[in-house]
C-alpha positions in Angstrom: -2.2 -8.4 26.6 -3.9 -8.5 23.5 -6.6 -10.7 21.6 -8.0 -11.5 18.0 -11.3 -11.0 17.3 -12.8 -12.7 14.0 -16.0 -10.9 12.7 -17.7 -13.7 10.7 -21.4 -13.9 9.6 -23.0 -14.5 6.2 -22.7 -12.1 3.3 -24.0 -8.2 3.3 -24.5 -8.2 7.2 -22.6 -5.2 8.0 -19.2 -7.3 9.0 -17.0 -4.4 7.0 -18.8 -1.6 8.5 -18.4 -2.9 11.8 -14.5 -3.3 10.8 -14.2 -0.2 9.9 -15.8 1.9 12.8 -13.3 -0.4 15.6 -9.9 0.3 13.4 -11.3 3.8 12.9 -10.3 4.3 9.7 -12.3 3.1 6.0 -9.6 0.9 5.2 -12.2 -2.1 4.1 -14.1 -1.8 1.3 -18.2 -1.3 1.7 -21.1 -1.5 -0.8 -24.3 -2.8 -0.7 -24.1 -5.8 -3.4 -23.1 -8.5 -1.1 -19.6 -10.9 -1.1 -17.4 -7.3 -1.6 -15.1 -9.0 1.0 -13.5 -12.1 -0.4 -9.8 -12.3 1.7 -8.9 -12.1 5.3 -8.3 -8.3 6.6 -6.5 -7.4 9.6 -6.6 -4.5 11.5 -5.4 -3.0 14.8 -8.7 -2.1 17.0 -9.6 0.1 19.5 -12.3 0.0 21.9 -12.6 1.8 25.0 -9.2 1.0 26.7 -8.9 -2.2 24.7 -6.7 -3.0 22.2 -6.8 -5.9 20.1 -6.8 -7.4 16.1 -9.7 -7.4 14.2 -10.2 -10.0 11.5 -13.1 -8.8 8.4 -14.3 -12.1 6.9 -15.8 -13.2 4.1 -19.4 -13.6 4.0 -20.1 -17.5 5.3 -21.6 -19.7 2.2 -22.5 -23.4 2.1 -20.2 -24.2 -0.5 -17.6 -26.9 0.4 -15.9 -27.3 -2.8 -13.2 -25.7 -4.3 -15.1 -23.2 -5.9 -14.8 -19.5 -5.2 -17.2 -19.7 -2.5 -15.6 -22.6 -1.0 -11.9 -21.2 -1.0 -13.3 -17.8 0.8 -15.6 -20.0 3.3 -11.5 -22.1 3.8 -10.5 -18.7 4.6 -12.7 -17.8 6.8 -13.0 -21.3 8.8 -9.2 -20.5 9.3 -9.7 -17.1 10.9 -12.3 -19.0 12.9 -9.7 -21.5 14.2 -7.3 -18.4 14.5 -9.1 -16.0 16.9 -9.5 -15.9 20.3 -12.8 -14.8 20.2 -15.9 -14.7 17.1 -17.9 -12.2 16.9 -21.0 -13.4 14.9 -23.1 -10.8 13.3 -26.5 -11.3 12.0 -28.5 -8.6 10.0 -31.8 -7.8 12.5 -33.6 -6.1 9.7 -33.8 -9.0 7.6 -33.9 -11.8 11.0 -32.7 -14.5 11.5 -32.1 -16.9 8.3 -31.9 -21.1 7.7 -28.2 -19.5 6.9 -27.8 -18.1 10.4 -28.3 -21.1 11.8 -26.3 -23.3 10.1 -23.5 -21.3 10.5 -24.0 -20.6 14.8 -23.5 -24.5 14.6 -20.4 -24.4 13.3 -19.4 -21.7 15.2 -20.0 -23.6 18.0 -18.2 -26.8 17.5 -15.2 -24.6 16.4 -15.0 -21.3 18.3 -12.9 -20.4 21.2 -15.9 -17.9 22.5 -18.7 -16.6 20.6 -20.4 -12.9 21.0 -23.8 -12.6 18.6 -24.5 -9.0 17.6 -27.7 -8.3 15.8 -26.5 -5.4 13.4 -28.5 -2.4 11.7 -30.7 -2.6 14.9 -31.7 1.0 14.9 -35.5 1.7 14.4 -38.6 -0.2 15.3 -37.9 -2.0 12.2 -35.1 -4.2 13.5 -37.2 -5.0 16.8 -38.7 -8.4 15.4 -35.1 -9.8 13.8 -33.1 -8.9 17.2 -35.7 -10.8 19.1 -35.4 -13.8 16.6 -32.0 -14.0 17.0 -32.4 -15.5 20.4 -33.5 -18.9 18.7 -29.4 -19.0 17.5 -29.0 -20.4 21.3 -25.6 -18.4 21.7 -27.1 -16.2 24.6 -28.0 -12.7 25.0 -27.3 -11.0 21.8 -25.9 -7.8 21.3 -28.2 -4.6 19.9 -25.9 -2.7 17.7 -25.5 -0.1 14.5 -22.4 -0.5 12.7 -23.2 2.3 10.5 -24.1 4.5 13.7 -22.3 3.7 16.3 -24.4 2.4 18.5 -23.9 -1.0 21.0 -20.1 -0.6 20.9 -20.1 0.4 24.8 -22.2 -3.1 24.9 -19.7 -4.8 23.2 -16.9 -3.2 25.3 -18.9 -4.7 28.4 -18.7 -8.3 26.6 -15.0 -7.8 26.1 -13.4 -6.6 29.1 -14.3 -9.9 31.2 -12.4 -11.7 29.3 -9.6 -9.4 28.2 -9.2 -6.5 30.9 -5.8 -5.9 30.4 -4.9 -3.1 27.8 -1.5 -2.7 26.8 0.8 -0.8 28.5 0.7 3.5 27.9 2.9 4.5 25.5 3.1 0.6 23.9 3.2 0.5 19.9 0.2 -0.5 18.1 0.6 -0.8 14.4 -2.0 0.9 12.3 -3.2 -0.6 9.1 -1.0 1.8 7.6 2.1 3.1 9.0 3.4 5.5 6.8 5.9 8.4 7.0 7.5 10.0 4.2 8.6 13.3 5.1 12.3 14.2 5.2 13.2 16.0 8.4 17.1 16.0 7.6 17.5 17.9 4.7 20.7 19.9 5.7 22.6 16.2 6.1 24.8 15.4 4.1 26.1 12.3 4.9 23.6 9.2 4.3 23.2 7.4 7.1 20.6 4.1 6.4 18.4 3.6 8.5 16.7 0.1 8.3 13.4 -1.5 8.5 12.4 -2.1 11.7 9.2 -4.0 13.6 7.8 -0.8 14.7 8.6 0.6 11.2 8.7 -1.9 8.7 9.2 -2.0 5.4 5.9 -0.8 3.2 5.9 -2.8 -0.2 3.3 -2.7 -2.9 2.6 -5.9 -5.2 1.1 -4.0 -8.5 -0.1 -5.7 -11.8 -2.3 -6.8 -14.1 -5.6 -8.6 -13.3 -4.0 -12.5 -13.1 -0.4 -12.2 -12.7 0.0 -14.1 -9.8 0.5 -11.2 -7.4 -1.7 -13.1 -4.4 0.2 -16.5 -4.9 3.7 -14.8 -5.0 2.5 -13.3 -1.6 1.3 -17.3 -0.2 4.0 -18.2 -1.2 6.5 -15.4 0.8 4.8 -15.5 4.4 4.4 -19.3 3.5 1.2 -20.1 3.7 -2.4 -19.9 2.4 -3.3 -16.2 3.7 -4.8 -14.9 0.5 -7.3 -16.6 -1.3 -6.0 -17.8 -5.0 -7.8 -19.2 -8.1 -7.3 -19.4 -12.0 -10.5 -16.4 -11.7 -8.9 -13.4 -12.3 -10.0 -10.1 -10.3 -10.1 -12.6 -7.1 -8.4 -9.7 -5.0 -10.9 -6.3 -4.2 -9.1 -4.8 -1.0 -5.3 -3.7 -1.1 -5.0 -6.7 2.0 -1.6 -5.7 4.1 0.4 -8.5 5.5 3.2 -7.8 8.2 5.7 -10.4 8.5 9.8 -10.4 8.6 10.9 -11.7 5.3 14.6 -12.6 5.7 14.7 -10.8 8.2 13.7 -8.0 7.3 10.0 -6.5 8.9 7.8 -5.4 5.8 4.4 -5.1 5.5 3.4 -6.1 2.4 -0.1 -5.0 0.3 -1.8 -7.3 -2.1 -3.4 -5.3 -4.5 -6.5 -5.7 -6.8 -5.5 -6.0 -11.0 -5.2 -3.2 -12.3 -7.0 -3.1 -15.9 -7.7 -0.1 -18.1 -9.8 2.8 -17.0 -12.3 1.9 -20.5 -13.1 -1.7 -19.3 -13.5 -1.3 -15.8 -17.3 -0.8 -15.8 -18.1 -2.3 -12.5 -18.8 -0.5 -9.7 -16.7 -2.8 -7.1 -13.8 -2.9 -9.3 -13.5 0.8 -9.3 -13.2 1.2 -5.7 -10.9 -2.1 -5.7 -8.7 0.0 -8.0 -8.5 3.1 -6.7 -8.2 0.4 -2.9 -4.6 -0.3 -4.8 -4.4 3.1 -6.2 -3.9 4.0 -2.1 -1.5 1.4 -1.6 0.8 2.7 -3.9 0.8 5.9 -2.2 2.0 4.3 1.4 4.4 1.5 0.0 8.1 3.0 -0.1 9.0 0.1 -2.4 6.6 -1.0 -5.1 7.0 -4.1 -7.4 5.3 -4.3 -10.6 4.4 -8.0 -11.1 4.5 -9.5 -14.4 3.5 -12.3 -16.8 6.1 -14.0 -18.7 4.1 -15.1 -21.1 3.0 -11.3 -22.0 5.3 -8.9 -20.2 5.3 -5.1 -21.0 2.0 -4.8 -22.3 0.6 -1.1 -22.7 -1.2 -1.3 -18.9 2.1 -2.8 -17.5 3.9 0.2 -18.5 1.2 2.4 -17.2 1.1 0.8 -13.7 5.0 1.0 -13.5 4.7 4.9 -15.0 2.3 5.6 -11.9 4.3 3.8 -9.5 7.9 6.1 -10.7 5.4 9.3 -10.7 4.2 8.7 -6.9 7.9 8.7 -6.3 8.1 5.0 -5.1 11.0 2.7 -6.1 10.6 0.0 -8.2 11.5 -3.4 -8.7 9.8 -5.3 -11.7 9.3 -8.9 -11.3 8.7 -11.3 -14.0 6.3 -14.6 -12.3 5.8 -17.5 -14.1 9.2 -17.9 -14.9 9.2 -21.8 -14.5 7.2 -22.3 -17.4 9.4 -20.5 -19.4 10.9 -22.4 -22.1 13.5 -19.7 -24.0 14.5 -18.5 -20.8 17.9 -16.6 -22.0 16.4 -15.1 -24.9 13.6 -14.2 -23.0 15.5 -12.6 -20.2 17.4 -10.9 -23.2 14.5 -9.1 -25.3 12.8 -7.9 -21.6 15.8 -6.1 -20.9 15.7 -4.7 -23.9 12.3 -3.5 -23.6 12.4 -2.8 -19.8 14.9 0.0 -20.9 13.7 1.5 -24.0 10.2 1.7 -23.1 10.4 2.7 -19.7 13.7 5.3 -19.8 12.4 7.1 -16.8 13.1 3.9 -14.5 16.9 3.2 -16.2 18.8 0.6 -14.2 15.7 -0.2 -12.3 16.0 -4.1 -11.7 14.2 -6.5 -13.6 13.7 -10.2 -11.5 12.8 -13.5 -12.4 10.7 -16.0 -9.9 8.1 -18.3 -9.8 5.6 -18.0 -7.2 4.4 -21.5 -7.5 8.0 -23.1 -6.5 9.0 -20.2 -4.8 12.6 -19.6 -7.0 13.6 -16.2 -7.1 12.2 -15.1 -3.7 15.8 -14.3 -2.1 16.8 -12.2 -4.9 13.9 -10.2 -4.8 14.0 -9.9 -1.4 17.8 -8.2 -2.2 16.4 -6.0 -4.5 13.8 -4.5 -2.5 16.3 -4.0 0.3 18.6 -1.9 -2.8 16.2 -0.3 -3.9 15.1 1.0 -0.6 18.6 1.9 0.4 18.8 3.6 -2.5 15.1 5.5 -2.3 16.7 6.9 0.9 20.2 8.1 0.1 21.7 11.1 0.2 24.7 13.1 -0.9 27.1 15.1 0.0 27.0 18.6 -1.5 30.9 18.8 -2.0 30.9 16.3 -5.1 27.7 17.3 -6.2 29.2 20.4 -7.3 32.6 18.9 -8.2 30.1 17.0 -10.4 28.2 19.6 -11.7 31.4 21.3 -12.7 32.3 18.3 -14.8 28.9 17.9 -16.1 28.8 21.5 -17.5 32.2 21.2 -18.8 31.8 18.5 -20.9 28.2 20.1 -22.4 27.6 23.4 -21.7 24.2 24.6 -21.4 22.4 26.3 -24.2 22.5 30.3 -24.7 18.9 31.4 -25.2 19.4 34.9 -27.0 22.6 34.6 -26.7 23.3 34.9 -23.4 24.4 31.2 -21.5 22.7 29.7 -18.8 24.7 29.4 -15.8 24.7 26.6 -13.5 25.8 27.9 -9.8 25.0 25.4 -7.5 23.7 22.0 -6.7 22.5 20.4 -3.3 20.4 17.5 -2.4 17.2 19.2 -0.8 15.6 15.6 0.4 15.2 11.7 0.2 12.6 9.6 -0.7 13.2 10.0 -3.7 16.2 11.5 -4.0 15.1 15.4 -4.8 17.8 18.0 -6.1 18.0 21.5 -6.9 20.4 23.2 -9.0 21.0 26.8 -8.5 20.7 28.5 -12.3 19.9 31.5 -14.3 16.7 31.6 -16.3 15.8 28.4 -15.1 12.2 28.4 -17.0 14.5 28.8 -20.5 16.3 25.4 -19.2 15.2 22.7 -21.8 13.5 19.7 -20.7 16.8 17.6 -22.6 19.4 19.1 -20.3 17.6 18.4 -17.4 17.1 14.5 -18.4 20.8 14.7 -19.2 21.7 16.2 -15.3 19.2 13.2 -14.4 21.0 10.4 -16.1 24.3 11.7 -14.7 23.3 11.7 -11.4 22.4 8.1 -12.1 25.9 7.0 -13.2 27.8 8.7 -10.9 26.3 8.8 -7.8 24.5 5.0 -8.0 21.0 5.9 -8.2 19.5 3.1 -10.5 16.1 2.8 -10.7 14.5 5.2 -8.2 13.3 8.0 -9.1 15.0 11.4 -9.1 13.3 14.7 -8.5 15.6 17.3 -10.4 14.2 21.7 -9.6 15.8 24.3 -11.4 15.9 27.4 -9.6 16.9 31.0 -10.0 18.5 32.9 -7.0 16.6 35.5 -7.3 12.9 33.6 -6.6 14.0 33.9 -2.6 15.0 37.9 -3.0 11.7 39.4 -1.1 13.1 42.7 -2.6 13.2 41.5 -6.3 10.1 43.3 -7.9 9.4 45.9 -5.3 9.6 49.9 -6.2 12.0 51.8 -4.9 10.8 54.4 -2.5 11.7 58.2 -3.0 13.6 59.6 -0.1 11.4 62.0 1.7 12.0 66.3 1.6 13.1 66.3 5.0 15.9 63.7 4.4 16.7 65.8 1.5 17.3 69.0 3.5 19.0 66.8 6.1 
């Protein structure tokens, strides 16, 4: 049996901290200006033998309205309603505030059960706030350090009365990122597709531009309010990862932070919120670079999608906003056009319309992530790989560097994910950059790789010849006389 556990409290208490140390990992992000944490962020926690979900929170505010403030305090009221238990965390060097207890009053007209912690509690310093926090009237509160460690055996003592049953040895528990990308087949030839599953789902990155509508496209696919929304742009700071089956399909999906140039990001919270989404891109195997209809391709759109094809991800572009779209076929037209000239590197990549305020477009994205992902992951067989290559050299021979031809030998697929080749040659460093983009496009065409990126390694026989540069040793006298 597991449990959710919701770690509310107002802002710059030490709630991310404490996140952090029970997922063990620094997945949320922590600075000292307070309200870094604006959307809900789940986590699988461990503590002791227990194993449960752990919501980070926004910091609590007094604001009702739909200001900023008031959507993240929405959010955070539903997390609230949604966990089985609250951990409420006040900060004991600073005591206990008029804010403190206005909010352990509505804690306790809406909490299932409620554990107080008085955080940062190390030193004599904290001695007078963890005393004060017994006015709150939610019992005996809990001495802990986020930062250090310390109270969490405390804490486990609160816990296992009410949840003492861990799950079973061996179980799955999903880690905030569950990520494998290595290629343990590499002498297969035959592509066998193996898909998304709940204990491996499907890791997809939403990338763009600071107010493209990446959170509300997200709302609008696990169909409801999960991520907090506004016409502000740079709501989202954490890469936030949603699991859910789509279709079908188990993905976990990562809302990103906007991605703006490096010259105007002077902030010190949208740095870390960057490189957050920098990270994401890493884990996703699919990533889709969102876009604005009303301003698609700009110079930073290009660069995010760049990134995302030099990590090796696949990509699927999305254009949102679609439904205000008045010239829609002409549109469509000229993005096509520049989707391929300006981005050559992701040729056939597809390019999808949708509307994440109506939802239209959703199930044909949802097709093109599962593509691309086949795709990503596909292999070939090594027979027409170097029927192909015959064909290839045939029809455009490669160049003779002093006059002496460079011969192509050999071609096998050496992994997936992306697709990686090498082609056996000679003088594979005299191998211009143009015939290699013209073996890349080929493989496109005639093996179905649209889109994903393709790792192409020239290599000379010789570099695995241990005995290549090394002298030749005289025979001794004796073997001589012998």
């Amino acid at each position: 049996m597991t449990f959710t556990l919701a770690i509310v409290g107002r802002p710059n208490v030490g709630k991310s901290t404490l996140f952090n140390r029970l997922v063990g990992k620094r997945i949320a992000l922590v600075d000292d200006q307070p309200g870094v944490t604006r959307d809900l962020r789940e986590g699988e926690a461990k503590l002791g033998h227990l194993r449960f979900v752990a919501i980070d929170t926004a910091g609590l505010e007094e604001a009702t309205d739909e200001s900023l403030q008031g959507r993240m305090r929405k959010l955070t009221e539903s997390a609230i309603d949604l966990a089985d238990v609250c951990l409420f965390v006040i900060d004991a060097r600073v005591g206990v505030t008029a804010l403190d207890h206005f909010f352990a009053d509505l804690l306790r007209k809406k909490a299932k059960h409620i554990i107080l912690a008085a955080n940062k509690s190390e030193g004599r310093a904290a001695d007078s706030g963890f005393l004060d926090s017994y006015s709150l009237g939610l019992g005996e509160p809990l001495r802990i350090s986020a930062e250090h460690g310390e109270g969490m055996t405390d804490l486990l003592s609160e816990l296992v009365p009410l949840y003492d049953k861990p799950f079973k040895e061996g179980a799955h528990v999903s880690p905030e990122v569950d990520i494998d990308v290595s290629d343990d087949n590499h002498d297969k030839d035959i592509f066998t597709y193996n898909p998304p599953t709940k204990e491996r789902p499907l890791q997809v990155a939403v990338i763009g531009r600071p107010n493209s509508g990446k959170s509300t496209l997200i709302n609008k696919i696990i169909g409801e309010e999960r991520l907090l929304t506004g016409p502000e742009a740079g709501i989202t700071r954490d890469a936030i990862s949603i699991q859910l089956e789509w279709q079908g399909i188990p993905m976990r999906i990562f809302d990103t932070a906007g991605m703006r140039k490096k010259a105007k990001i002077n902030d010190k919270i949208e740095k870390l919120s960057v490189g957050d989404g920098l990270r994401a891109v890493k884990f996703a195997e699919v990533v889709v670079v969102l876009l604005d209809a009303a301003i698609p391709f700009e110079q930073q759109d290009l660069r995010i999608a760049g990134l995302a094809e030099r990590e090796g991800r696949s990509v699927v572009v999305a254009v949102n906003k679609w439904d205000i779209e008045k010239n829609k076929q002409e549109k469509l037209r000229n993005m096509r056009e520049a989707f391929h000239r300006l981005l050559p590197e992701l040729r056939g990549a597809p390019l999808v319309t949708v509307s994440a305020q109506n939802g239209r477009g959703l199930e044909r994205l949802n097709n093109e992530i599962m593509k691309a992902h086949k795709i990503w992951n596909k292999r070939v067989a090594t027979s027409p790989l170097n029927i192909w290559l015959n064909d290839m050299v045939a029809a455009h021979p490669p160049p003779a560097p002093n006059g002496k031809r460079i011969k192509l030998r050999y071609i096998t697929q050496a992994k997936s994910r992306p697709p990686g080749f090498v082609v056996m040659c000679s003088n594979p460093s005299k191998l211009p950059t143009s015939y290699s983009r013209y073996l890349v496009n080929g493989l496109r065409e005639s093996f179905d790789l649209p889109g994903t990126p393709i790792r192409l390694t020239m290599r000379s026989q010789s570099d695995k010849n241990p005995f290549k540069n090394r002298k030749k040793t005289q025979p001794s006298k004796l073997k001589k006389h012998l």
